[in-house]
C-alpha positions in Angstrom: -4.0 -51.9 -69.0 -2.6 -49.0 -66.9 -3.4 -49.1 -63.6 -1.9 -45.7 -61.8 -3.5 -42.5 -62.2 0.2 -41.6 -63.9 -0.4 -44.3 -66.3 -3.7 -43.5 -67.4 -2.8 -39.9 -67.9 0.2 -40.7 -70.1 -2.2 -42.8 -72.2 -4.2 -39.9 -72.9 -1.8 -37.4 -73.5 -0.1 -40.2 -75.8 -3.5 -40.8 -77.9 -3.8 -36.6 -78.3 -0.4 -36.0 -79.5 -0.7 -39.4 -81.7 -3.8 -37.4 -83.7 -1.8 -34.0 -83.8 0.9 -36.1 -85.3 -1.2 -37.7 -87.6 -2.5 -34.6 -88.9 1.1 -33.0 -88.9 1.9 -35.8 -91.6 -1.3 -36.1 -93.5 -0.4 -32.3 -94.1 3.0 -33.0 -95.4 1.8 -35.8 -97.9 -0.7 -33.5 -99.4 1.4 -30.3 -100.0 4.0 -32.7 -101.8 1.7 -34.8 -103.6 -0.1 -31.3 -105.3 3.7 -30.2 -105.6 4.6 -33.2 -107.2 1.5 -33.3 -109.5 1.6 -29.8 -110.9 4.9 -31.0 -111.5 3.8 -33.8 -113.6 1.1 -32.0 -115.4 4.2 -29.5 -116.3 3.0 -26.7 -114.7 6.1 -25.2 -112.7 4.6 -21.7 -112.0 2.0 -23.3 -110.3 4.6 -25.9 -108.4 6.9 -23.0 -107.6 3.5 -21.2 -105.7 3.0 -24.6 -104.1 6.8 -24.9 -102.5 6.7 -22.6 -99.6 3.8 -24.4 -98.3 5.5 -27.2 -98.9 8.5 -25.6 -97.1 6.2 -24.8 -94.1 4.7 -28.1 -94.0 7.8 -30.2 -94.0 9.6 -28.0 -91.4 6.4 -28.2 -88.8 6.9 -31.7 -89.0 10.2 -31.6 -88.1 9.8 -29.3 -85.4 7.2 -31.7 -84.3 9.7 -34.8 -84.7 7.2 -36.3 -86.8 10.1 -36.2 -89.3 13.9 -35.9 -88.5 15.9 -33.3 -89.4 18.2 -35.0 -92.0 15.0 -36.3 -93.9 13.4 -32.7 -93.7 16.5 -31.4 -95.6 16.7 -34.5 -98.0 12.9 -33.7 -99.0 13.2 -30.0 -99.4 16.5 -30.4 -101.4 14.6 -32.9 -103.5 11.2 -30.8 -104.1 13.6 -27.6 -104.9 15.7 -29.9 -107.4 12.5 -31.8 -109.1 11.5 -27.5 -109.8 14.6 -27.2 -111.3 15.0 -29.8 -113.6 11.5 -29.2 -114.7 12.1 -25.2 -115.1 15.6 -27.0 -117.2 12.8 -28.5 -119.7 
């Protein structure tokens, strides 16, 4: 257990940005799971609506450094190519 004032501070600064964080990523998993569902129910007009949000969501959370950067990229490259192949269909 923390014992200075110091301590006990960063512990509860830690805890708050532990639920923004949490909330940063449960927001990322939900916009690509609806992406990636429209997607499998074939509905790419509806998963093309969906991939700015998806945009948005996945760049917060890199801002954040919930996510790094590289695996931002690699997940908006792979949303934007998963469009395509269905649009391909």
């Amino acid at each position: 257990m923390a014992i200075t004032s110091s301590a006990k501070k960063a512990i509860r600064s830690s805890a708050k940005k532990h639920v923004f964080n949490l909330r940063r990523q449960k927001v990322l998993t939900d916009t690509t799971k609806s992406l990636l569902k429209a997607l499998s129910k074939k509905d790419v007009s509806e998963a093309e609506k969906l991939l700015p949000s998806a945009y948005k969501a996945i760049d917060k959370a890199m801002k954040r450094g919930v996510i790094k950067k590289n695996t931002a990229a690699n997940k908006k490259s792979r949303l934007a190519l998963a469009i395509k192949r269905a649009k391909a269909k």
